[in-house]
C-alpha positions as CSV (number, residue, x, y, z in Angstrom):
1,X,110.4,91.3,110.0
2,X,109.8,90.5,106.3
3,X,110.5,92.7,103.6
4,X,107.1,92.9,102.2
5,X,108.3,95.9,99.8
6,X,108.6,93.7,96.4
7,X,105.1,91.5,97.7
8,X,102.4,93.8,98.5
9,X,101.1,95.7,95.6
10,X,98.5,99.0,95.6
11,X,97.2,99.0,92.1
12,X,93.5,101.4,92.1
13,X,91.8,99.4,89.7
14,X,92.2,96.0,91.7
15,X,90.2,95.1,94.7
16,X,89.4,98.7,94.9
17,X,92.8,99.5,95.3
18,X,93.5,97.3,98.9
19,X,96.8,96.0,99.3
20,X,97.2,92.8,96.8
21,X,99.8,90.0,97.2
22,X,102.4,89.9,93.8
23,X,99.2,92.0,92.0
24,X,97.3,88.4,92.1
25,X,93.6,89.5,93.5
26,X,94.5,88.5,96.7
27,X,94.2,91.3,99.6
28,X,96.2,91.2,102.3
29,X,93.1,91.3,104.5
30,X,92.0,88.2,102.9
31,X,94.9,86.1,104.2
32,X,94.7,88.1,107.7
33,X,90.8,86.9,107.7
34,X,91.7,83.4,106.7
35,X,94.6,83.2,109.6
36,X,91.8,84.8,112.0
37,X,89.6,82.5,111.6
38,X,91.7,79.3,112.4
39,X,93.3,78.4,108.8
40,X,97.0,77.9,109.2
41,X,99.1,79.0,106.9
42,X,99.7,75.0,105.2
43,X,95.5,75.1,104.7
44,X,96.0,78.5,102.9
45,X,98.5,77.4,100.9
46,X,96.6,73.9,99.9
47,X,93.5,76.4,99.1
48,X,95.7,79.0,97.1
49,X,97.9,77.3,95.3
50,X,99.7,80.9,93.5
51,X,100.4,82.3,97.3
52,X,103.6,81.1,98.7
53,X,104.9,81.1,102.8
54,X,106.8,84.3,102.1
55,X,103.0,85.9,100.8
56,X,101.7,84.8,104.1
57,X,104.8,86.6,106.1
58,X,104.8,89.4,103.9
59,X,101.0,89.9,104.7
60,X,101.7,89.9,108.2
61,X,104.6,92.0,108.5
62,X,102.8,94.4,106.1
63,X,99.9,94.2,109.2
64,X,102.0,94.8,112.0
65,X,103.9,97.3,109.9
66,X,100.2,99.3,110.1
67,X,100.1,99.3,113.4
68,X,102.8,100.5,114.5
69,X,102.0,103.8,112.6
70,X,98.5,104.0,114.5
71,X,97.9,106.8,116.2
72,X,95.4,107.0,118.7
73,X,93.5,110.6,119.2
74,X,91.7,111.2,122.9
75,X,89.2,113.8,122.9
């Protein structure tokens, strides 16, 4: 798994404080939406020219890093 530590920034002024890629206004749910929805990771980098392969990984070990930690209440 990347080590997203150094790439995913929290900053509460930008993007209402979501996690941001480098502190570009980039949210890491933007590139999860953009993989999602079909774009590969060579189309994101063509459309986003400051975001880099390790962003992408980062993004998606920062994802699967969330859920691992979720917990799931039954009532």
């Amino acid at each position: 798994m990347t080590d997203y530590s150094h790439l995913i920034t929290l900053e509460p002024g930008k993007r209402s404080g979501k996690p941001c890629i480098r502190g570009l206004r980039i949210t890491v749910y933007d590139v999860l939406s953009y993989l999602a929805s079909g774009m590969t990771i060579d189309e994101i980098l063509n459309d986003f020219p400051s975001l880099t392969r390790e962003d992408i990984l980062a993004c998606l070990s920062y994802a699967a890093d969330r859920e691992r930690h979720t917990v799931i209440v039954r009532s």
